[in-house]
C-alpha positions in Angstrom: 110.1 64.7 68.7 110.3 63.1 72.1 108.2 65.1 73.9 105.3 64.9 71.2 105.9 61.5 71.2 105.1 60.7 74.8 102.2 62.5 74.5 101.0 59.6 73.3 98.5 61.8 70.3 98.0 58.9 67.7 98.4 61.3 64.5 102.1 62.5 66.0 103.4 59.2 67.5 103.5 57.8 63.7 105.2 60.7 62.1 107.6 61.0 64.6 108.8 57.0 64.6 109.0 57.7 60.7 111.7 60.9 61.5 113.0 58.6 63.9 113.5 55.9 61.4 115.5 57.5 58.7 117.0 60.7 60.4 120.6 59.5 58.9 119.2 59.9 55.6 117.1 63.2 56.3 120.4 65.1 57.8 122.5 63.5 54.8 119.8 65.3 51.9 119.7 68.2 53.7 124.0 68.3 54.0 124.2 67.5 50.7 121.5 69.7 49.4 119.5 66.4 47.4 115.8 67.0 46.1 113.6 65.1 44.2 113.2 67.7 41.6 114.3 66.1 38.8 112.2 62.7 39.6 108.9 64.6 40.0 109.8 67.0 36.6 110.4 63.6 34.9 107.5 62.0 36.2 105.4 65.0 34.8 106.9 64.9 31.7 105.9 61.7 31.2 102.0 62.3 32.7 102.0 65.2 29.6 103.2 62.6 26.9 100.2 59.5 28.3 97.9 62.9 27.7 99.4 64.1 24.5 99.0 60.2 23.2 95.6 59.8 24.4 94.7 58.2 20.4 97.7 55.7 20.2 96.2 52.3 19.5 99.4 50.6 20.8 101.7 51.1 23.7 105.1 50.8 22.2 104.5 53.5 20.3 103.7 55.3 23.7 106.8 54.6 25.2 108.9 55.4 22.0 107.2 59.1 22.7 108.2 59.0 26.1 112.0 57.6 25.2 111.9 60.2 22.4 110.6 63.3 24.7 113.1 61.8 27.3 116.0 62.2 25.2 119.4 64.7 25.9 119.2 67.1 23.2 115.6 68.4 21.4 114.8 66.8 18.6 112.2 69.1 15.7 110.7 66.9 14.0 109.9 67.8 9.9 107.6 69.7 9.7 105.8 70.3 6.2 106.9 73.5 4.0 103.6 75.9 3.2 
């Protein structure tokens, strides 16, 4: 990082004050093995739900989708006998 640094490139000097910046937090994910797995498959999760409500007239009744898709266990709905 230092030696790219001092080479003064503009698209490496930025990147590398960043590393700089927060290497006590990089080296303490990568110790303790965190990702941001479960933040991103949560966030998608709830891009699929805006897409699956695409007709709802009113947005409280997108967030109780979201809350109910969100929830622990799965929930099955009733579905109709043929």
């Amino acid at each position: 990082i230092g030696r790219a640094s001092r080479r003064r490139i503009p698209e490496i000097v930025e990147p590398c004050g960043k590393i700089r910046r927060r290497r006590d937090d990089i080296l303490t994910t990568i110790r303790l093995g965190h990702s941001n797995a479960r933040i991103e498959a949560f966030n998608n999760k709830i891009k699929v739900t805006i897409r699956m409500a695409h007709g709802f007239r009113d947005t409280d009744n997108l967030i109780a989708m979201i809350k109910l898709r969100s929830a622990g266990p799965p929930i099955h709905l009733p579905t109709p006998i043929p």
